[in-house]
C-alpha positions as CSV (number, residue, x, y, z in Angstrom):
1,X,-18.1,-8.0,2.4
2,X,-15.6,-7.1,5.0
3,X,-13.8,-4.2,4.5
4,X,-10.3,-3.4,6.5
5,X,-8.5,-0.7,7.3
6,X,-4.7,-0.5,7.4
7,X,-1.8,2.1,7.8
8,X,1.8,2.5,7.5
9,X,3.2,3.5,11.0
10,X,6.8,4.1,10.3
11,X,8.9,7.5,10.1
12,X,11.0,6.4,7.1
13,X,9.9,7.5,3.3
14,X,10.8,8.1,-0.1
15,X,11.0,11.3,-1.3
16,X,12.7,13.3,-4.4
17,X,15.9,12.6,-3.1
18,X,16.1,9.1,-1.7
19,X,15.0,8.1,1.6
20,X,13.4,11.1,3.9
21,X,14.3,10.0,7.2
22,X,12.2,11.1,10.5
23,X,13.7,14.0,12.7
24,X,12.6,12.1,15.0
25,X,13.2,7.7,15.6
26,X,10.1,5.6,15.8
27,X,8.8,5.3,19.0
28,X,7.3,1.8,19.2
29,X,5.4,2.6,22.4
30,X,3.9,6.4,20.7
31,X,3.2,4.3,17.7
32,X,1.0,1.5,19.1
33,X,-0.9,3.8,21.6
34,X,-1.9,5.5,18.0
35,X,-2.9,2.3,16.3
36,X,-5.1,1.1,19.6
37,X,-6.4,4.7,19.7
38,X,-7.2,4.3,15.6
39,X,-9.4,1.0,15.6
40,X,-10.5,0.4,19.4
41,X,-9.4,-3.7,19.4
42,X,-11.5,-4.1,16.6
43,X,-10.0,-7.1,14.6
44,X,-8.4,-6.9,11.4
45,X,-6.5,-4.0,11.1
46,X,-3.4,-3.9,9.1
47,X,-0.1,-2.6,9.6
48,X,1.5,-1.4,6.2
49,X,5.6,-2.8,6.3
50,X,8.2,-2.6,3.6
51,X,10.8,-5.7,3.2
52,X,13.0,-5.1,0.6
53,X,14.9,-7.7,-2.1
54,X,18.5,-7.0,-2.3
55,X,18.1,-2.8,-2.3
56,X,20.7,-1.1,-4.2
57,X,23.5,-0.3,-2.3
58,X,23.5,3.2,-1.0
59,X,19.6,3.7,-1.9
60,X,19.5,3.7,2.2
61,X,16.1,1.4,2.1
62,X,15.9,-0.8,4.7
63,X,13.3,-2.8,6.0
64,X,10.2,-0.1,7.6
65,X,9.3,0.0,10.2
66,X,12.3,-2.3,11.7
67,X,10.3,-5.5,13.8
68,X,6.9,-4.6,12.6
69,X,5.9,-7.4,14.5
70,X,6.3,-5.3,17.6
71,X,3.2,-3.7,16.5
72,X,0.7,-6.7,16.0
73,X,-1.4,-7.4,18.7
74,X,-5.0,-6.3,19.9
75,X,-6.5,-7.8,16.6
76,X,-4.0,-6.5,14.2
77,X,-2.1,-8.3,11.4
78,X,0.2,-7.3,8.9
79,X,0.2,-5.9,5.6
80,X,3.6,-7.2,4.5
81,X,5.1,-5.5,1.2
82,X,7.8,-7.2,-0.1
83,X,9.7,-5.4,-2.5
84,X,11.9,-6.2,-5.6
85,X,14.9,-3.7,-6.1
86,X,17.6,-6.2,-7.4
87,X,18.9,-5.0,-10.7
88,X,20.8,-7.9,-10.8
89,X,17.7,-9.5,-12.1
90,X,17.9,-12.8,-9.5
91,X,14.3,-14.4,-10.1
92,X,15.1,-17.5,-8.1
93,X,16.6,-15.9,-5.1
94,X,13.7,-13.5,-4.9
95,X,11.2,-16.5,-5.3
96,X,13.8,-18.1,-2.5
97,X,12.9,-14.7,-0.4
98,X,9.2,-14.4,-1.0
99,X,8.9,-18.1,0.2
100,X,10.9,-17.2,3.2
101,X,9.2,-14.3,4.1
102,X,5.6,-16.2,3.9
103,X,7.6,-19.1,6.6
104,X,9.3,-16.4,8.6
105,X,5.7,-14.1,9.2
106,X,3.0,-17.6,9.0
107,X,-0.2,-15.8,10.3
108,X,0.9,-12.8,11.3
109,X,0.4,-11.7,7.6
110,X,-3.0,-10.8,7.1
111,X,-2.0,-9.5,3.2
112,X,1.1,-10.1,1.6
113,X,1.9,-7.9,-1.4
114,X,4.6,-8.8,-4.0
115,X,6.3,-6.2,-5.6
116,X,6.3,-2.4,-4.4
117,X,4.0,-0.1,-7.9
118,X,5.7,-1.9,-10.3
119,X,4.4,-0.1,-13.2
120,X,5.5,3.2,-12.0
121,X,9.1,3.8,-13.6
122,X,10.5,6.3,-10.7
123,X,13.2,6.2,-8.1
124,X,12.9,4.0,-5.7
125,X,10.2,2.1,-6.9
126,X,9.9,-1.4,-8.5
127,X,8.5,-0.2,-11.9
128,X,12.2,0.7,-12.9
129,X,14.1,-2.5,-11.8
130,X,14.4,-4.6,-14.7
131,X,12.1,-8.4,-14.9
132,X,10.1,-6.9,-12.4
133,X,6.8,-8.2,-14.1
134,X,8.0,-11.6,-14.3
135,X,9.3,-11.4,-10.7
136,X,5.4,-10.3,-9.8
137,X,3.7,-13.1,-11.4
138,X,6.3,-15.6,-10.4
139,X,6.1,-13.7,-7.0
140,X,2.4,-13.8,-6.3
141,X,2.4,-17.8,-7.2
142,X,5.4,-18.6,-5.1
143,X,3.6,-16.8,-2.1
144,X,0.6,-18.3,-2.6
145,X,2.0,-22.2,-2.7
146,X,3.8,-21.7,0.1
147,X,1.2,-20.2,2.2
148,X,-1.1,-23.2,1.1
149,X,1.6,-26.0,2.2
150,X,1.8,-23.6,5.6
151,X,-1.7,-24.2,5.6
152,X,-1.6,-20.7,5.8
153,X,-4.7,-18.2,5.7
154,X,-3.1,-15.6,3.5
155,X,-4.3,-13.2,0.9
156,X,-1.1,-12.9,-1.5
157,X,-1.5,-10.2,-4.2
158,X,0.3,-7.0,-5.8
159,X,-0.3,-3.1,-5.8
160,X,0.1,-0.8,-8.9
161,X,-0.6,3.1,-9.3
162,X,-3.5,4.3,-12.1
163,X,-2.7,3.5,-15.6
164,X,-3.0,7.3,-17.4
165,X,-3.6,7.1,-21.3
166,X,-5.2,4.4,-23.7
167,X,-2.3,1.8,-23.4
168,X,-2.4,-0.5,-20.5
169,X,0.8,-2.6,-21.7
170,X,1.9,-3.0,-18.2
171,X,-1.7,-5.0,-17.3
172,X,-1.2,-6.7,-20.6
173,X,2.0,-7.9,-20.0
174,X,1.0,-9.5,-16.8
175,X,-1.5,-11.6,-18.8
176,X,0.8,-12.6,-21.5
177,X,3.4,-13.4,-18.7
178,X,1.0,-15.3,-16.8
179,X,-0.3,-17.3,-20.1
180,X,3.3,-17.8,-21.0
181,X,5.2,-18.9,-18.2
182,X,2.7,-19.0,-14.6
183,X,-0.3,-20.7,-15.5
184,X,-1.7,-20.3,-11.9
185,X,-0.9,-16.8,-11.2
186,X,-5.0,-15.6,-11.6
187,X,-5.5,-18.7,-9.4
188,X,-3.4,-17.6,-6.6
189,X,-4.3,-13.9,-6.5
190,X,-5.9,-13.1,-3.8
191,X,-6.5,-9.3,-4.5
192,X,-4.9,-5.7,-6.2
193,X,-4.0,-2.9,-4.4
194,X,-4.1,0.8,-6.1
195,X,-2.0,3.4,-4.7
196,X,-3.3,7.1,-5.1
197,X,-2.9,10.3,-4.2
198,X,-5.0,12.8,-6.0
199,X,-4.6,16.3,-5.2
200,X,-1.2,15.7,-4.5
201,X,1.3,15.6,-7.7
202,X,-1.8,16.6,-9.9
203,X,-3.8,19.6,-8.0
204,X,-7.4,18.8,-8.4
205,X,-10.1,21.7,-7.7
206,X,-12.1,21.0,-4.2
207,X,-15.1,20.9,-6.2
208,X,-14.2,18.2,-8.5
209,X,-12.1,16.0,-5.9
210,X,-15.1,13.8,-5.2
211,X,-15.5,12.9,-9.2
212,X,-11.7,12.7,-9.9
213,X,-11.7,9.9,-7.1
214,X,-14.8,7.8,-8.3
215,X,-13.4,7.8,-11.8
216,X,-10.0,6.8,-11.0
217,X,-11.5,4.0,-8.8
218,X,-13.7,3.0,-11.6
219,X,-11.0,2.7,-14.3
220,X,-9.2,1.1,-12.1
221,X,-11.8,-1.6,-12.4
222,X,-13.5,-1.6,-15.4
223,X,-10.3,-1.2,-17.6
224,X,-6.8,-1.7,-16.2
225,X,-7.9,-5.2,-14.0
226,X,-9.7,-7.0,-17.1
227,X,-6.3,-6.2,-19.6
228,X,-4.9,-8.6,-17.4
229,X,-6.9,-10.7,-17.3
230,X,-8.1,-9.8,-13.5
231,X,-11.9,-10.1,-13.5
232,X,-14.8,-9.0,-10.8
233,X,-14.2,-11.5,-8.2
234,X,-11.0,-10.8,-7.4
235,X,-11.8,-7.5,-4.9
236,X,-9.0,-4.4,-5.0
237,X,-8.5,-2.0,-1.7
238,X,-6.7,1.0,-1.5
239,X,-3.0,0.5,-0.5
240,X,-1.9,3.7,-0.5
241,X,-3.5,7.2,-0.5
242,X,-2.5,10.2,1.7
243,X,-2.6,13.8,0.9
244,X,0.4,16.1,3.1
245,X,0.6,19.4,4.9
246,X,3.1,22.0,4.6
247,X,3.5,25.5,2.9
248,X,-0.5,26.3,2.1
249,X,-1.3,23.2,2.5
250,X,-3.3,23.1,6.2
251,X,-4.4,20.2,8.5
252,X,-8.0,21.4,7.9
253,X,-7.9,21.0,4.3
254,X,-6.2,17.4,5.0
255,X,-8.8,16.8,7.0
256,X,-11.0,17.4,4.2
257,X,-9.3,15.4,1.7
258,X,-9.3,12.8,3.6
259,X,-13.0,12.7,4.3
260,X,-13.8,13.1,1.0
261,X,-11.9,10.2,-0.4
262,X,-13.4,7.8,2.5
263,X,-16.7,8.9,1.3
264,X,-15.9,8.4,-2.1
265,X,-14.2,5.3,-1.5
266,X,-17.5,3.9,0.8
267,X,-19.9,4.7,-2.0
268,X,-18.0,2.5,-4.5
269,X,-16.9,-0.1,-2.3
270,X,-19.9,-2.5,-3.3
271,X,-20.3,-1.9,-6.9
272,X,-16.5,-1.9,-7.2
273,X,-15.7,-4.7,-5.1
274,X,-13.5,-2.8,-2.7
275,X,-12.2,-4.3,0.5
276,X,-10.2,-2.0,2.2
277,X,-7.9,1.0,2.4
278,X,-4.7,1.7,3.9
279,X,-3.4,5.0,5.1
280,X,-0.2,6.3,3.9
281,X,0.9,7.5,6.6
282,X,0.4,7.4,10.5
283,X,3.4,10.5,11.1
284,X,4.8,12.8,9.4
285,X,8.8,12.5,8.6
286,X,9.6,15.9,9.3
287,X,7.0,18.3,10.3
288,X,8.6,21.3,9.1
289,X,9.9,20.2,5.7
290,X,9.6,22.2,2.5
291,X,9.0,19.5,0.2
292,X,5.6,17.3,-0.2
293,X,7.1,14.0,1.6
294,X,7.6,15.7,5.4
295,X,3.8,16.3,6.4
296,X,1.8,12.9,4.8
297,X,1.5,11.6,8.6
298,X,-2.0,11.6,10.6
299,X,0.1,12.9,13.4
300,X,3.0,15.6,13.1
301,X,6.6,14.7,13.8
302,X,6.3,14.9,17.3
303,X,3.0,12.3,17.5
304,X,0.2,15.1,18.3
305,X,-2.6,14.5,16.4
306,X,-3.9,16.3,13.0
307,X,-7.6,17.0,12.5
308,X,-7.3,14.2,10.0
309,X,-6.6,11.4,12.9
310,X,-10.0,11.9,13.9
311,X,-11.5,11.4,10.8
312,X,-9.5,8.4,10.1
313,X,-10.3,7.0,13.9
314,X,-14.1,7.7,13.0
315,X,-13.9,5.7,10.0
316,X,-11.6,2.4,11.6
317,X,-14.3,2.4,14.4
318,X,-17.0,1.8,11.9
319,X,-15.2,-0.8,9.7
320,X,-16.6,0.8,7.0
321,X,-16.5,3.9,5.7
């Protein structure tokens, strides 16, 4: 099993008031001397890049990190997300747009991922647009025919965040969708991403960090992916999971987190069928800001490195955790 590593490299993120912009711009050149510093050439790695769908006027999203392409190179491909905002509820211009974006990218995409946590109903994410699982299964079948008439070698597939409580209607609606209306939508998937961030909204004692990880993973698997309908060969990797600095909340003990979820992750990854994880994210937005969205980057504001880079760097270099 290969297992890749990824991370999202631009300034630019949502936060409990829209977009958190970074005090300071991307810095293309800063940005790829930290990638080739992360995984030494070695081939595969992923950089994480959000494409929107018609964003909601005034949401300020925007494509991120603006001509991620810029960033390939030395082995690495990207993780393209493509994301479905449009509360206009156009299905057949988004299909029109995931099939573009598949021709536009061809093999630069090493994973494309249709929809943005669509079963997390918060701002600024897909879960509250409305259709969004039909546009998801649609999505994810679209991609995949046009990648196969490309002759493209592409892993098309969808992320979601952990399903909390006994009802997984979200995972059963993608199975009844998929019976319904997109027949070859378990055909086409490639793979499901979870994004996670324990210790983060939800504070978790040190102690119990390691077990609160390993469960989560496991449910993830054994009962969310089969009430779709999503069995054991299709593998899952972590899309996003990062853990922030700021008011008591120190680079060591990111550092720490960090470690501990790559462990975590590493022990599972057979059993579980994981293939990867992505970082989320490689700076922070602003350094110095109050909130929890300024300090999720691997390097602060100004691109000097956290303990945590190191730990990341250590794991890359090993391909797998």
């Amino acid at each position: 099993m290969t297992f890749t590593f990824g991370i999202y490299p631009g300034g630019a993120l949502g936060g409990d008031d829209g977009i958190l912009e970074p005090v300071r711009p991307d810095d293309l050149a800063l940005i790829t001397e930290a990638l080739d510093e992360l995984h030494g050439g070695i081939p595969g790695f992923l950089v994480r890049a959000y494409l929107p769908f018609r964003a909601p006027e005034g949401s300020g999203e925007r494509p991120t990190p603006a001509e991620p392409e810029k960033l390939l190179g030395d082995g690495r491909k990207l993780e393209l997300v493509l994301g479905y905002r449009d509360p206009a509820g156009d299905v057949e211009g988004w299909l029109d747009f995931v099939r573009g974006a598949v021709s536009t990218y061809g093999d630069q995409i090493g994973l494309l991922q249709i929809c943005e946590e669509p079963n997390a109903d918060l701002p600024y994410l897909d879960g509250r647009t409305p259709g969004v699982r039909r546009a998801l299964v649609h999505g994810v079948v679209a991609a995949a025919d046009q990648a196969a008439a490309l002759g493209l070698d592409l892993a098309v597939g969808f992320n979601a965040v952990p399903t909390f409580g006994p009802d997984p209607g979200f995972w059963r609606d993608l199975a009844a969708i998929a019976a319904a209306e997109a027949p070859g939508f378990h055909r086409a998937l490639g793979y499901v991403g979870l994004d996670f961030f324990p210790d983060v909204f939800r504070p978790i004692p040190a102690d119990e960090l390691a077990a609160a990880v390993a469960w989560l993973l496991t449910d993830f698997r054994e009962r969310a992916l089969p009430a779709a309908g999503i069995g054991a060969d299709v593998p899952f990797r972590i899309a996003e999971n990062g853990w922030p600095t700021g008011p008591d909340r120190t680079e060591e003990r990111q550092a720490e987190v960090l470690q501990t979820i790559l462990d975590t992750v590493a022990g599972l990854s057979g059993p579980l069928a994981i293939t990867g994880y992505s970082h989320f994210c490689l700076r922070d937005a602003d350094s110095a800001h109050p909130s929890l969205f300024g300090g999720f980057g691997l390097l602060r504001d100004d691109y000097t490195p956290k303990p945590a880079f190191a730990v990341f760097r250590r794991a890359c270099r090993r391909q797998l955790v």
